[in-house]
Every structure is written in C-alpha cells, then in structure tokens.
N, C-alpha and C positions, 0 to 999 in steps of 0.2 A: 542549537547546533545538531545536524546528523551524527546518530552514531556510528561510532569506527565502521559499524559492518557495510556501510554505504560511501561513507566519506573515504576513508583509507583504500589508496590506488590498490593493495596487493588482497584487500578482501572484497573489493568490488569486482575486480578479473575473476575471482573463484566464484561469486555469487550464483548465480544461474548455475554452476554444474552442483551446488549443495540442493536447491530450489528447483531440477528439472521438470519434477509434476509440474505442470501448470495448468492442470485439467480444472481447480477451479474459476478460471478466466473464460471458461463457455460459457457461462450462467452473466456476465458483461458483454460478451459477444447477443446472446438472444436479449438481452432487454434492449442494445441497439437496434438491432433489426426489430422489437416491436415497438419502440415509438418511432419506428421510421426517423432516425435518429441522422444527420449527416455531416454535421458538426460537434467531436469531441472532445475533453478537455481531462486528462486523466492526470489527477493530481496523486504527488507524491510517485510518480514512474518510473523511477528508481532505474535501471538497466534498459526500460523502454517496450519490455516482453511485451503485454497491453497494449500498449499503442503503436508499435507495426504489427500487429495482428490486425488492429482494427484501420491501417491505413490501409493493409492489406485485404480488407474489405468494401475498399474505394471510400473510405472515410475519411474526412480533414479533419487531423489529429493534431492537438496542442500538449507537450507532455512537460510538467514542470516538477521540477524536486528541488533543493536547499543543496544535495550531495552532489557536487563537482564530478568527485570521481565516479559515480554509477550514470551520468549522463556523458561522460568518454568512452566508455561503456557499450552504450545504447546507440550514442554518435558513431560508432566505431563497426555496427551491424548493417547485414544488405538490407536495404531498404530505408533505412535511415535517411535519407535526401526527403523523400514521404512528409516527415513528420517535422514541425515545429518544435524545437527545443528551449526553456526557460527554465537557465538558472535563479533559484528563486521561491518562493511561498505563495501561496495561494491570497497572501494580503497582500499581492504587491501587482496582480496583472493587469492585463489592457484586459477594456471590454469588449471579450469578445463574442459575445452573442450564441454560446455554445449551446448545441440543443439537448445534450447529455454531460454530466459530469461523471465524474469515476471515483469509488477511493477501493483499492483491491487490498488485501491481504491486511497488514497490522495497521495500514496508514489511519483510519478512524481512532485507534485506541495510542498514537502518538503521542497527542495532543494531553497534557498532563493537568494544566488546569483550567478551568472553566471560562477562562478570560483567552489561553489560546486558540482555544475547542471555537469557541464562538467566536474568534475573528475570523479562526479560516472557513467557515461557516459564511459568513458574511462577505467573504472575499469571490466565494465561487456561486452563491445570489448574484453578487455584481457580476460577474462573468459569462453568466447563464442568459441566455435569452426570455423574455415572458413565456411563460409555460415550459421553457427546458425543467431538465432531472436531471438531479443528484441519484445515482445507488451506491450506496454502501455497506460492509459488512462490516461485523461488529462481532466477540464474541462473547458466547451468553454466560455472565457471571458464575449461576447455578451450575453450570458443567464442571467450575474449578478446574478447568486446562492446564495451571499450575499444577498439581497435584500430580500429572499424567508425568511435567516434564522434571517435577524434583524426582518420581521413580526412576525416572531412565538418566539422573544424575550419573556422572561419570564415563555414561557409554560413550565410544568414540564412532563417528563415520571418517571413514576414508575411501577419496576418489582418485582417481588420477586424472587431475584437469590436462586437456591437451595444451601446451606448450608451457606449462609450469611447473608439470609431473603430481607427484602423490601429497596430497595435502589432508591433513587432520583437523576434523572439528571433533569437538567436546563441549557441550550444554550444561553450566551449571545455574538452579536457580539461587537467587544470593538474598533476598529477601521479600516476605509478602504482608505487605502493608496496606489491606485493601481499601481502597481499592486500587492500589498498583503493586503490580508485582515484578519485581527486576531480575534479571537474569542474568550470565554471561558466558559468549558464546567464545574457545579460545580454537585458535586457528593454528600450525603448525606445519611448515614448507621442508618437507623432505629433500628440498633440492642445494637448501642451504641450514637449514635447522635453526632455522628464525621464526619467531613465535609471535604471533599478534592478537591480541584479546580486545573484545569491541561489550561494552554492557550496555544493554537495552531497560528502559521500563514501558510497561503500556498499562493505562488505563481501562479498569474493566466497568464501563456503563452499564448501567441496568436497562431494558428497554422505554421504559418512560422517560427517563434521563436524557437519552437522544432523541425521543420525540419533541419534548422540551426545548429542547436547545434548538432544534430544529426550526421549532417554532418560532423562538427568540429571532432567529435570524432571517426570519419572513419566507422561509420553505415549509410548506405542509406536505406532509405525510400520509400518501395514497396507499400503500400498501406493504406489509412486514412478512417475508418470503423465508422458509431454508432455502438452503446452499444444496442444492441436490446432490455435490461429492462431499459434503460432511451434514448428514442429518442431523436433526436435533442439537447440534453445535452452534450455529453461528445464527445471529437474524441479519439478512439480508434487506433494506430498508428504501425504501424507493421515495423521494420526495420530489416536489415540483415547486419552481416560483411561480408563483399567480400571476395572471396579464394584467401588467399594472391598469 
C-alpha cells in the first residue's frame, strides 16, 4: 500500500508545494533526448510532475502509481489529457513496448523486499521494448542521508499552499534498521488545525545489489552516472532489455 503522503487526498493537494525543486528531473529529461527516446513509461508518477514534462516534450507518456489520490492530482493538471494514467504497479501493465522507463526520486528504494524489488523489475522488462531503458536513482548507502535528516529532527517547514492556506510539515526519523530506515513526515492545516502523519521506509541498496537484481530480471546494466543536482549522493543507473 502507498503511504499516507501519496494516498491521502489532503497530503497529496500539498505535495508539489513541500517538493517544488524539481530540478533533479533534467537529468530524465536529457537521457530521453539521448536515446532518442519516444515512448515513456514513468513508474511510480506520483502527482505526474515527470510525465507532463516529458509529454510536454512531444513524448507518449504512460504514468502509473498504486496512490489514487496523487494520480487526481496529476489528472487534475494542464496538460494532463497528454498523458496515459494507470492506477496500479508495475506488475500488473499492458505491454507496452516503451522505449524508456523511469523511476525518479525514492520510487527505486520503495520496494522493501527482494521479492517485491524484483517483480517490479520484471514488470517494466515486460513493458519495455527490446532495447528500451530503465534509469533509475537510488541513494548511495555510504552517504548515511539518514544521519542529515535525524539532525534536522523536529524542524518545521511552512508554506502557504494556494487554495488551502499555511500548512506545516515536520520530519521525524523513527528508526534505522539497515538497511531500511523509516521516518515520519506529520503535516498540520492551519485552516482547520487538523493533523495528518504519513510514515515512510525505503530501502538502502548497495550498488551491486541493483546491479544484481537488475540482472535477475534480464536488464543489464550500461552505465552508473551521478545526479548532477546532488553529487556524490545518488548512483543514477541506466539499463537496457536486450533484443530478444
């Protein structure tokens, strides 16, 4: 199941205004444009930011998530007519012959045990076209990103979303069991003083680990890239199914 922060109608409306960098989504922009990419398939799309950019690039975009409420969301955006919407997982699509897959931001490190990792793995092989690509990023254990975000425990952000007013997030991490470490993110609506808490975990792979599994699921592994807006942070991971 999605957590709260996705699924829950009144933290999926806030999302995008907690989330407005989304300067690392260039770096999915340029590997479309270089494998001449024209058919994409951007799992786990959450509010759909990704994938009307990239329809917005004259791309045929498929964008699928499990969270109801972040694909109302996304359905709810200009452009949105553009794109293909599937509620739903990556084990469960049509084949559709995509020449590029996507997985952006934590969706790689969802996937909590090696049985789910590798179906959805297996799900977006089947989706792909002979020679399409999967990229993904993943964040690099060694960094301990945990560590950065139990320091800033307790701090609060507040925005004022347009037509909801001023809303509160607060980040606690709540346990680290490597390799997954859970957190939880709580939300607070100034407009009624109703409070909603959503807890995440994600999975921190080693980079062999995803090449592994990669493999398991008959994508090999062309090349292991940083994230150009977070260096030395993240391996950004590029694979391809082979022409049967």
């Amino acid at each position: 199941m999605p957590d709260a922060l996705f699924a829950h109608p009144r933290l999926a409306a806030v999302y995008d205004a907690f989330d407005a960098d989304r300067s690392d989504l260039a770096l999915y922009r340029a590997v479309a444009r270089e494998l001449g990419a024209r058919t994409v398939l951007d799992v786990g799309c959450g509010t759909g930011t990704l994938a009307l950019l990239l329809a917005a690039d004259g791309l045929e975009v498929t964008g699928v998530d499990p969270a109801a409420a972040s694909l109302d969301v996304a359905r709810g955006k200009p452009g949105a007519s553009a794109v293909t919407w599937l509620h739903g997982d990556a084990t469960a699509l049509p084949p559709l012959q995509a020449d590029l897959a996507t997985m952006t931001g934590n969706v790689a490190q969802v996937f909590l045990t090696d049985d789910d990792w590798l179906a959805t793995l297996r799900g977006v092989h089947d989706a792909l076209a002979p020679d399409g690509h999967l990229v993904l990023e993943t964040r690099r254990p060694e960094r301990r990103a945990w560590e950065g975000w139990a320091a800033a425990a307790g701090r609060v952000e507040v925005v004022d979303v347009p037509g909801v007013g001023r809303v509160e997030q607060e980040l606690d991490v709540t346990e680290v069991a490597l390799p997954l470490v859970s957190f939880r993110s709580t939300y607070r609506f100034a407009a009624d003083g109703a409070e909603v808490a959503s807890t995440s975990t994600l999975r921190f792979r080693s980079l062999d680990e995803v090449r592994d599994t990669l493999a398991a699921a008959g994508l090999r592994t062309v090349d292991v890239r940083d994230a150009p807006d977070r260096p030395g942070l993240e391996h950004v991971v590029l694979a391809r199914r082979p022409a049967e």
